[in-house]
C-alpha positions in Angstrom: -31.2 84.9 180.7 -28.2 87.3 179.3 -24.6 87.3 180.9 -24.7 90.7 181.3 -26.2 89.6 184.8 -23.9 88.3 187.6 -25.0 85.1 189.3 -25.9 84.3 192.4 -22.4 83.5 193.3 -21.0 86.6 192.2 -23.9 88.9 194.1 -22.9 86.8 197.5 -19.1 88.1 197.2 -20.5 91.6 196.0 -22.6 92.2 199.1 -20.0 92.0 202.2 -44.9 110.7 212.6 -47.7 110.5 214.7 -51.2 109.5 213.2 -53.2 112.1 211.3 -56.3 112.9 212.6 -59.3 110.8 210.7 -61.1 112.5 207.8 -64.6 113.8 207.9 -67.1 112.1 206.3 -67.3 112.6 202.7 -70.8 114.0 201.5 -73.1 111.7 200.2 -72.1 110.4 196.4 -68.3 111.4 196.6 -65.6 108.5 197.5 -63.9 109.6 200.9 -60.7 111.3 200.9 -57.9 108.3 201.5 -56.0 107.8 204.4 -52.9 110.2 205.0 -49.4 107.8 205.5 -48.0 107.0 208.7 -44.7 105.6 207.3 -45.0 101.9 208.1 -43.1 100.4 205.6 -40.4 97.5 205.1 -36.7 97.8 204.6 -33.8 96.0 203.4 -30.2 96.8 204.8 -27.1 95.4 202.8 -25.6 95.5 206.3 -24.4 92.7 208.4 -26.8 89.5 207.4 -28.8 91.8 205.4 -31.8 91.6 207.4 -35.8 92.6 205.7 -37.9 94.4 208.5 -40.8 96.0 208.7 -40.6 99.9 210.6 -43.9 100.8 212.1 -43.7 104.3 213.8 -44.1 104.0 218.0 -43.1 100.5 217.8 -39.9 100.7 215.6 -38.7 97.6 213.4 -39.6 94.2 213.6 -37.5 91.6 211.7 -39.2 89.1 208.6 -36.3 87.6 207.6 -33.3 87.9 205.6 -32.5 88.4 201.7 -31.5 85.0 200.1 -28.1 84.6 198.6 -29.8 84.1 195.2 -31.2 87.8 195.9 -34.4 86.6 194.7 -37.0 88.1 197.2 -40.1 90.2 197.6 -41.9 91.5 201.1 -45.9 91.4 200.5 -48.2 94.9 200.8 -49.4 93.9 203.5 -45.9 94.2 205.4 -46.3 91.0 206.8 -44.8 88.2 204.6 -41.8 87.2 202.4 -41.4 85.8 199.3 -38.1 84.1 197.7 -36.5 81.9 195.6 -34.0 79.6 196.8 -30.6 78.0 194.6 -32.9 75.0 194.4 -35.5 76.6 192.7 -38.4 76.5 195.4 -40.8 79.4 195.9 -40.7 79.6 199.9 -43.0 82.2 201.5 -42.7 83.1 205.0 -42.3 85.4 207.8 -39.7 85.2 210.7 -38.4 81.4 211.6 -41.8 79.8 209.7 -41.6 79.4 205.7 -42.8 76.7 202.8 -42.1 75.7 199.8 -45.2 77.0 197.6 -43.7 76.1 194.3 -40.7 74.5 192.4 -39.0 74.9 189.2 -38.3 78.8 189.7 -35.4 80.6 188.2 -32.7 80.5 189.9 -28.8 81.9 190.3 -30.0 85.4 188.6 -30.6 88.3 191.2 -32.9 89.9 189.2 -35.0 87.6 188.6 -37.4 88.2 191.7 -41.0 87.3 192.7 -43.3 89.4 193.3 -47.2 89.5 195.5 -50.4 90.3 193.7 -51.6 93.8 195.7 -54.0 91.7 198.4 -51.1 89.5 199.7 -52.5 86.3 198.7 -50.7 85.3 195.5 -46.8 85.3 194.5 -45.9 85.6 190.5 -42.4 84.3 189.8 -40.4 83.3 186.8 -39.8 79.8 185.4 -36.5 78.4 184.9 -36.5 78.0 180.8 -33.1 78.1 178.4 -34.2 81.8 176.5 -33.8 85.4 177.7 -37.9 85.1 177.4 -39.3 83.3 180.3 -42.6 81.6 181.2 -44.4 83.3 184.6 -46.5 81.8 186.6 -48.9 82.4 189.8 -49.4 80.7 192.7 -51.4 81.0 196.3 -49.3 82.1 199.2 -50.6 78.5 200.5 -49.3 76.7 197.7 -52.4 76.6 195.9 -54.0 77.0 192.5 -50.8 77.2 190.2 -51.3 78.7 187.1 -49.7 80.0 184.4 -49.4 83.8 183.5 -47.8 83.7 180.2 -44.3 84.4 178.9 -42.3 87.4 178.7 -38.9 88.9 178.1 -39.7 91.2 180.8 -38.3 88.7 183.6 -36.3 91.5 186.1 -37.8 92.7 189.3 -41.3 92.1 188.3 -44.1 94.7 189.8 -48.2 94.0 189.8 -50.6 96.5 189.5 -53.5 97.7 191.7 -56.1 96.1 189.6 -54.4 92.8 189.3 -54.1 92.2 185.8 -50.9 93.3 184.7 -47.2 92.7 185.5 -44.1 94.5 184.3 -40.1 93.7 185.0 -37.2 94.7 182.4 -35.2 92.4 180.5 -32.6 90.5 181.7 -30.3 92.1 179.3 -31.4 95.4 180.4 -32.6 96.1 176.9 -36.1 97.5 177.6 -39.4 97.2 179.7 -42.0 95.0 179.7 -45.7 94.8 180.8 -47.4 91.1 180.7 -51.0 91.1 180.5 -51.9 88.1 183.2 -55.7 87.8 181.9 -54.4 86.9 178.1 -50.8 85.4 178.4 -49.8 88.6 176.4 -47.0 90.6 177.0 -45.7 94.6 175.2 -42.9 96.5 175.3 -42.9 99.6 177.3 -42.3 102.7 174.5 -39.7 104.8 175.1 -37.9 103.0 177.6 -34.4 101.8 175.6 -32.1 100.5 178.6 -33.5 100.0 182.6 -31.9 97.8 185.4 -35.1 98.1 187.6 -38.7 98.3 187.6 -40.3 99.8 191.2 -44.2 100.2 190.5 -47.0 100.3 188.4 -50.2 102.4 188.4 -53.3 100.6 189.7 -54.2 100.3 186.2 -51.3 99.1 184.9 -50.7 102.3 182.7 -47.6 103.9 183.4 -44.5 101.9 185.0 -41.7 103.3 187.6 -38.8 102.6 186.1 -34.8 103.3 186.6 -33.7 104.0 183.2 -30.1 103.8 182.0 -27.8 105.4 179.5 -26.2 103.8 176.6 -23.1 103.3 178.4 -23.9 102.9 181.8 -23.4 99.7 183.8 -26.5 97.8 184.3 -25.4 96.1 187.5 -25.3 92.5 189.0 -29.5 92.8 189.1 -29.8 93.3 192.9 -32.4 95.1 194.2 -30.9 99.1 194.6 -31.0 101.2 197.7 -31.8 104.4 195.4 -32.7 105.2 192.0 -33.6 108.3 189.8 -37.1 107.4 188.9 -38.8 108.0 185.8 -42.2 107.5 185.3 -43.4 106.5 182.1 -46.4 105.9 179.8 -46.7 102.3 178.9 -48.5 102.8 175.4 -46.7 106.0 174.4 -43.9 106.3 176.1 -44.4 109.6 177.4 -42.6 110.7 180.8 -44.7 112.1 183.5 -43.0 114.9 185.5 -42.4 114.2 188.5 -42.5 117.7 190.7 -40.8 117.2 193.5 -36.9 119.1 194.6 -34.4 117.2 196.0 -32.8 114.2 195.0 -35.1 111.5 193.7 -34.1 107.5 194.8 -37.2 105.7 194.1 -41.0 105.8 193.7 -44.0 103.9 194.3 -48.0 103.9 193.2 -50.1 103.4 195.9 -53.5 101.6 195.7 -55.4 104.3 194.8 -53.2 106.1 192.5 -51.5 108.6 194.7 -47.8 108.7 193.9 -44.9 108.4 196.7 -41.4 109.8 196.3 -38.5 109.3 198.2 -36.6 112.3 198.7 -32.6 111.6 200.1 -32.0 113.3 203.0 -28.8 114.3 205.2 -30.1 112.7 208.1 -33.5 111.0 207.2 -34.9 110.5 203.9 -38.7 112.1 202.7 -41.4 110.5 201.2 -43.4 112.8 199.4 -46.9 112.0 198.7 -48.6 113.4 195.2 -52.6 113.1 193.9 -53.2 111.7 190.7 -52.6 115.5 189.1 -49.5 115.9 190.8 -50.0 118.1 193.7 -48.4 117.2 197.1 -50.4 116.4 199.5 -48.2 115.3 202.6 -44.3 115.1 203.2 -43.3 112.6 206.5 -39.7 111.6 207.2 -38.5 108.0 207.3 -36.4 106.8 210.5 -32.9 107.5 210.4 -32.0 104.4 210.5 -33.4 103.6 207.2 -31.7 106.2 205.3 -29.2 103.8 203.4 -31.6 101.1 203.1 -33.3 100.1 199.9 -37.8 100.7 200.2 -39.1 97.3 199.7 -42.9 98.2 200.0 -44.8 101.4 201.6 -47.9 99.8 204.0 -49.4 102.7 205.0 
C-alpha cells in the first residue's frame, strides 16, 4: 500500500423526531411506500477515547465501542455491531465489552484500509495483508464462519457493499482513483471519471453509482481516517457521469439506503440535516440529527 498514507502510529498522535405515522396500505399490485426515517443512526466522535455509539431518538446514545488505534473499523446496518482490525491483523467483531477474533491475516497499520458488513449484518469483507498497492479481499461470517475469498483489487480504502450484495467499491490507497470489485466473479473496474478520492461513503443497491469524496490535483489526500464531513459526489460507475445532487446548504456526506432513496447530510449551526431524496431526486423528508452529533463523522443511517 502507497506511502502517501500515514500509519497507524502516525494517525494515533494525529487524533488527540418523533415517529411518522404508518403508511396506508398500498393498493393491490404496487410495492408499499417505504418507511419515513426516524434518525437512529451511529456516530463516531474524535473526542476524548473516541467513542462509536448508536443515537436512537427518545432513548439517546448508547455506546458499541471505541475506534481502534489502527483506525480500521466499521459499525454494521443494523446499528448493532462492530467491526475492526487490530495491529495484529485479527478481524474482531463485537459490540460493547464482548468481541472475537473472526479472522487473521488482515491488513494492518493503514487507516484506510477498513472492513466493511455486507447490507444484512451477517458478513464482514476486509482486506488481506499482501506486499502490492493491489490487495486480495476476502469475506467472512460475523461468527467466524465460511471464509472465502472475494478477489483482488486496487480499490483497498474504506470499502462500501451494495444493497444487492454483489459488489464492493473503496479507492486506492494512493488516492489515485475508484474502484468497484465484483464479489460473484473475483473481478474488479475502475470507476470512470473519478481521477483522485480519499473516501468512498456508499453505493447504490445495485452497485451502479458510488458516493465518493473526490479530490483535486493538489489537494492533500489525508492520513486515510474516516472524515467527519465531505463534499459528496455521486457518480456513475460505467460512465462516469455525476448525478446532481439537489439539495442547498453545505453538503458533508451521503449515503444509499436499501431501497435506493438517497440521504444527505446538510451542516447545520446547531444540528446537522439529513435530507432524504427518491430515486428521481425529489425530497421527500428533512429531520435534524442531535446536537450533539454535529461534529461527529455518520458511520451508518439505521432507520
Amino acid at each position: 500500500m502507497n506511502t502517501r498514507l500515514l500509519c497507524a502510529a502516525a494517525l494515533s498522535t494525529a487524533l488527540a423526531g418523533a415517529l411518522a405515522a404508518p403508511a396506508a396500505a398500498a393498493p393491490a399490485g404496487t410495492s408499499a411506500a417505504p418507511k419515513p426515517l426516524i434518525g437512529v443512526a451511529v456516530y463516531l466522535s474524535y473526542g476524548k477515547g473516541f467513542p462509536i455509539s448508536r443515537y436512537e431518538p427518545g432513548t439517546g446514545f448508547s455506546k458499541l465501542g471505541v475506534m481502534p488505534m489502527t483506525g480500521q473499523f466499521s459499525a454494521s446496518p443494523d446499528g448493532g455491531k462492530l467491526a475492526w482490525i487490530t495491529d495484529r491483523g485479527e478481524v474482531r467483531v463485537g459490540s460493547g465489552s464482548t468481541s472475537t477474533t473472526v479472522a487473521k491475516g488482515a491488513a494492518a497499520g493503514f487507516p484506510c484500509a477498513t472492513p466493511v458488513w455486507s447490507p444484512d449484518s451477517r458478513l464482514v469483507a476486509y482486506v488481506n495483508k499482501g506486499d502490492s498497492d493491489a490487495g486480495p479481499v476476502s469475506v467472512v461470517g460475523a461468527d467466524g464462519k465460511g471464509r472465502r475469498k472475494a478477489g483482488t483489487t486496487l480499490g483497498v480504502c474504506h470499502l462500501a457493499w451494495s444493497a444487492d450484495g454483489r459488489y464492493l467499491a473503496g479507492y486506492a490507497g494512493t488516492t489515485e482513483g475508484v474502484y468497484r470489485l465484483d464479489v460473484k466473479t473475483g473481478k474488479a473496474i475502475k470507476v470512470k471519471g473519478v481521477d483522485l478520492a480519499n473516501h468512498v461513503q456508499s453505493l447504490s443497491p445495485d452497485g451502479t453509482k458510488v458516493v465518493v469524496a473526490p479530490l483535486s490535483r493538489n489537494a492533500p489526500g489525508g492520513d486515510g481516517s474516516w472524515p467527519g464531513g465531505f463534499r459528496p459526489a455521486v457518480v456513475d460507475v460505467a460512465t462516469g457521469k455525476k448525478t446532481a445532487i439537489p439539495v442547498k446548504g453545505s453538503l458533508i456526506g451521503a449515503f444509499y439506503l436499501r431501497d435506493g432513496r438517497l440521504v444527505v447530510r446538510v451542516a447545520g449551526r446547531t444540528a446537522n440535516t439529513l435530507v432524504v431524496l427518491d430515486k428521481n431526486g425529489r425530497q421527500l423528508q428533512s429531520l435534524s440529527e442531535p446536537a450533539a452529533a454535529r461534529r461527529q463523522a455518520l458511520l451508518q443511517i439505521v432507520r
